[in-house]
PLY file of the C-alpha trace (Angstrom):
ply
format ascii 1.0
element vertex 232
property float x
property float y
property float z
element edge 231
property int vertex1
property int vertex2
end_header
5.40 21.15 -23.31
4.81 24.70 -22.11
6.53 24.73 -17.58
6.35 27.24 -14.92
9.02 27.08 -12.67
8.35 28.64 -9.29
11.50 28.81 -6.68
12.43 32.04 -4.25
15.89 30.57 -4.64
17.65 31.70 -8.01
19.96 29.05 -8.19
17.24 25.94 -8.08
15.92 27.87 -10.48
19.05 28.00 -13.02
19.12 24.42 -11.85
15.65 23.50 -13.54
16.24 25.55 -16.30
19.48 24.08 -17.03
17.71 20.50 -17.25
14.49 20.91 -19.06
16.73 22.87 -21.39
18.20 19.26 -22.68
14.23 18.78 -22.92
13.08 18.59 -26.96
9.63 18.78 -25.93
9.92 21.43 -23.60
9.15 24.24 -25.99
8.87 26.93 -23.52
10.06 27.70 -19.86
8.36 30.05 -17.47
9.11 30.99 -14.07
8.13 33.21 -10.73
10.18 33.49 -7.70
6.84 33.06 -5.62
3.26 32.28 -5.60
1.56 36.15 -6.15
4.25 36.38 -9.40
3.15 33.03 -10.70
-0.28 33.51 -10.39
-0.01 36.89 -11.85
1.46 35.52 -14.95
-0.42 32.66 -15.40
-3.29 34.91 -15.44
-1.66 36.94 -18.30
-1.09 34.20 -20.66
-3.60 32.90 -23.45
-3.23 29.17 -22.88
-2.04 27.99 -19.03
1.35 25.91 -18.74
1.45 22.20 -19.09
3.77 21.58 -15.85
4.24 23.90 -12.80
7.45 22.95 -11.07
7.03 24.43 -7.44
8.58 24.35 -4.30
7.10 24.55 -1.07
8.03 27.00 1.46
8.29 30.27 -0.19
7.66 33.97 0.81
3.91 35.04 -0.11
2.47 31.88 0.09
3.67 28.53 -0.01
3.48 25.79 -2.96
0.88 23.88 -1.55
-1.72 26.62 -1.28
-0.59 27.91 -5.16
-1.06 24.45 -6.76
-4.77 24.68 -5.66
-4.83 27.80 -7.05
-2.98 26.66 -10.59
-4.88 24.37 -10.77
-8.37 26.35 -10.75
-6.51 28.37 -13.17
-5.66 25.46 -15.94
-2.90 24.12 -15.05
-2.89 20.04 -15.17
-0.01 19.07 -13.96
1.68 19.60 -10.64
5.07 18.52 -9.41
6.78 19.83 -6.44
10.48 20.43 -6.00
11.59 21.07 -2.62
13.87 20.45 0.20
10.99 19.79 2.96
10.27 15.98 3.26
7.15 16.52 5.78
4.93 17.87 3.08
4.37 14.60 0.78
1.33 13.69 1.88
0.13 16.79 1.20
1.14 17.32 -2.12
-0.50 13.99 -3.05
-3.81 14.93 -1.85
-3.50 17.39 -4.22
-3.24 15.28 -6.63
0.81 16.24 -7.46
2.25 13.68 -10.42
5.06 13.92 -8.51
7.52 14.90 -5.14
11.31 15.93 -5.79
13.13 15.95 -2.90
16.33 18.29 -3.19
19.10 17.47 -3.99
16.89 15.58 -6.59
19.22 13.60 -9.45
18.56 14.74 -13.40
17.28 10.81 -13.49
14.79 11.45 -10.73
13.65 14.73 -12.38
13.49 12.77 -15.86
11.26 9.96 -14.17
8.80 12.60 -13.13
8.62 14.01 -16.75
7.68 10.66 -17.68
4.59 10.75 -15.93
3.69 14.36 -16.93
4.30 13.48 -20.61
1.55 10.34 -20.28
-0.55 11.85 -19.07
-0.40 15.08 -21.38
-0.67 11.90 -24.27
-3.68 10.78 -22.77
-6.87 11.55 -24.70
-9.45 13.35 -22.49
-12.18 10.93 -22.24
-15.57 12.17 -22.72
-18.67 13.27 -20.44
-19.19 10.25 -18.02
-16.06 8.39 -18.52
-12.96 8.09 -17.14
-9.27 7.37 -17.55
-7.62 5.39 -14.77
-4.34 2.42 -14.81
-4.43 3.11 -18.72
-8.14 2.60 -19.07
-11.19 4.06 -20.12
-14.19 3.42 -17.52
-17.98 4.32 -18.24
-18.77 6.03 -14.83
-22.25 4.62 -14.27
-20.79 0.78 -14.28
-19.01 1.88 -11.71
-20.82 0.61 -8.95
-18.58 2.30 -5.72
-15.69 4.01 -4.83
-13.56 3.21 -1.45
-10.95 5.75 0.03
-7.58 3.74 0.26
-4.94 6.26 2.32
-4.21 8.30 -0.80
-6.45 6.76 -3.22
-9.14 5.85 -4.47
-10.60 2.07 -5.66
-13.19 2.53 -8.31
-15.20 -0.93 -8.30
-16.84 -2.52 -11.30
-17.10 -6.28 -9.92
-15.03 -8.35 -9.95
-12.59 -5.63 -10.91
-11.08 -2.63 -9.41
-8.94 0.27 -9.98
-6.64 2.15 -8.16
-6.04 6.00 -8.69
-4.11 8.52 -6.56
-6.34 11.09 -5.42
-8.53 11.19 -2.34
-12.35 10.50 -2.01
-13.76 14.01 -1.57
-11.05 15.43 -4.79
-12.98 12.60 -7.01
-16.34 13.67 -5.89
-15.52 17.25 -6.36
-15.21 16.18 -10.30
-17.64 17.26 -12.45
-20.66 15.34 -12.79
-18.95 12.75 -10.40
-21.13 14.10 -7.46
-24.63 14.04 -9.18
-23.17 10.24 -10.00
-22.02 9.27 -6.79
-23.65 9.48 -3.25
-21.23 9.24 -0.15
-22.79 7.60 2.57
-19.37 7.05 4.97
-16.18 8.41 5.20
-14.36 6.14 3.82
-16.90 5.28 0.16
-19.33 6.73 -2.32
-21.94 4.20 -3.83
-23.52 4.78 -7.33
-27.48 4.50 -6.32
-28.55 2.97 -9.45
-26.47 -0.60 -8.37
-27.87 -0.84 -4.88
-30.78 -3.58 -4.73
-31.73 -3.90 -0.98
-31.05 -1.22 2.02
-31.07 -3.21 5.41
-31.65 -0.49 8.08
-29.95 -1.07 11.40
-30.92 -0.52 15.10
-27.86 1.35 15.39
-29.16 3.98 13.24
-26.65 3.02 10.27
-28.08 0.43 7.50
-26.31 -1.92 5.06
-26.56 -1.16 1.03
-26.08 -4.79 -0.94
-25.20 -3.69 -4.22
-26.00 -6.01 -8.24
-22.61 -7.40 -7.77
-23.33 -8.64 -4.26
-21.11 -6.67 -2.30
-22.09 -4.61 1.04
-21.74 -1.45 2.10
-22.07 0.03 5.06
-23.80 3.59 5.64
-22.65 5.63 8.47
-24.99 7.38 11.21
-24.04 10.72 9.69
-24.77 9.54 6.25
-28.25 8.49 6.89
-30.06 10.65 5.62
-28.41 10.27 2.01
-31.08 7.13 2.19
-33.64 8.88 1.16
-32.15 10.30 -1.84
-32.54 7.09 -3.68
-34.18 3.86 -3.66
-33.68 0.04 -4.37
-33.85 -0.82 -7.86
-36.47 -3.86 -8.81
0 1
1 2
2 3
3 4
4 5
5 6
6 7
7 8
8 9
9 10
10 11
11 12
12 13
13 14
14 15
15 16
16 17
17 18
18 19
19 20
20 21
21 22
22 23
23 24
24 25
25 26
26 27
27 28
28 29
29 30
30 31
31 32
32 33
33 34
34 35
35 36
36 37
37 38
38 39
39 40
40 41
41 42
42 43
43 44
44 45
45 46
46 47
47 48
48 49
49 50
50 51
51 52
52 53
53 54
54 55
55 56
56 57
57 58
58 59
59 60
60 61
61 62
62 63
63 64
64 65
65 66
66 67
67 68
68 69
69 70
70 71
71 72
72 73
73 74
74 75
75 76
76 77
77 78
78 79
79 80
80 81
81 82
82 83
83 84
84 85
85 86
86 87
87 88
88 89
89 90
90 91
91 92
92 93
93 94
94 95
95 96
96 97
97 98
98 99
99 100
100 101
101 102
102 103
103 104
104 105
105 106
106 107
107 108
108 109
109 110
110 111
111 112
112 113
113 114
114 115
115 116
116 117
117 118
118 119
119 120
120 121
121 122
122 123
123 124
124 125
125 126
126 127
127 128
128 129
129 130
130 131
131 132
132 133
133 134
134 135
135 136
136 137
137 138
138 139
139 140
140 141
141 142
142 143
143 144
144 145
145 146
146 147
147 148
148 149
149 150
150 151
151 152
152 153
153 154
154 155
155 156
156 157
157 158
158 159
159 160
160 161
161 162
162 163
163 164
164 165
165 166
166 167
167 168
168 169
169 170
170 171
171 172
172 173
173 174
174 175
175 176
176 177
177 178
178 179
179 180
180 181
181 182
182 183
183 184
184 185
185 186
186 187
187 188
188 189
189 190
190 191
191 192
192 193
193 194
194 195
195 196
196 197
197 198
198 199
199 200
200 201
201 202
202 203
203 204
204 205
205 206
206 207
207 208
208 209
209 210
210 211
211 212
212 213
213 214
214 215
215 216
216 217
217 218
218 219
219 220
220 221
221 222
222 223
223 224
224 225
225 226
226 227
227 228
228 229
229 230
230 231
């Protein structure tokens, strides 16, 4: 396991160092002492690091606005390390493994290396499936997502799934949008399981899906209608 370590603070970073040095699978350890210096050197290297370790508030940018970043550049897996409580919920939206809140315990950074090294196990599934609770799902039998706070519930009745991420992160997946139409803030329906489309007075309409479940398009979502049709 290749990890970037980025901290303004050299002493967190001797911290981290000192820990994933007791690490035998951390073969390599990078770091930056802000965002423009990690971004510079992920740039320069052939392959992108496993794990980017990052705090939060740092000159030149802060951790939040680099992970996007790292992870357009590669990088697939994000954990922060910070003292800042208040920024949680938005490392989770982007998708972080995990939030270290200083002073963080070497068991609390070991738990979080846990769940970088399954999912670095993890075979990538292939076009139009999906990994999710330690399973492999065909995306079209998936017949809707629904936004849950910081997830999202990927339906194939009578079964669900939960996965951390938000709605618009899965859409923005590749192919998951050409898959997936959203019709309300708060879910995405797969057109090819909807059956009957029940148009309301209220300028909304209801979707009854194969597995006979409902779903509810929104006023500003009406006109994803007439992207598909009922099947027979």
């Amino acid at each position: 396991m290749r990890v970037l370590i980025v901290d303004d603070e050299p002493a967190a970073r001797a911290r981290l160092r000192r820990l994933l040095a007791a690490e035998v699978d951390v073969a390599e350890l990078l770091e930056a002492p802000d965002a423009p210096a990690a971004l510079a050197l992920v740039a320069a290297l052939p392959m992108p690091p496993d794990l980017a370790l990052l705090d939060i508030e740092m000159p030149g940018g802060n951790g939040l606005q680099l992970a996007a970043a790292l992870r357009e550049a590669g990088v697939a897996s994000v954990v922060f390390s910070t003292a800042h409580a208040e920024h949680a919920l938005q490392a989770f939206d982007l998708a972080a493994l995990d939030y270290l809140l200083k002073p963080y315990t070497p068991e609390r950074l070991a738990a979080a290396l846990a769940r970088v090294r399954e999912r670095l196990a993890r075979p990538a599934a292939p076009v139009g499936e999906h990994w999710v609770e330690g399973q492999r799902l065909r995306l079209a039998e998936v017949q809707w997502i629904a936004a849950a706070d910081n997830y999202i519930e990927l339906h194939i009745p009578p079964r669900s799934w939960l996965e951390r991420a938000t709605l618009a992160e899965a859409l923005a997946r590749p192919g998951w949008a050409a898959r997936f139409l959203r019709i309300h803030r708060s879910h995405a329906v797969n057109p090819a399981h909807v059956r009957r489309i029940e148009r309301l007075p209220s300028g909304e309409a209801l979707l009854t899906l194969a597995g006979g479940a409902t779903l509810r398009v929104s006023r500003g979502h009406r006109a994803a209608l007439d992207a598909f049709a009922p099947q027979a």
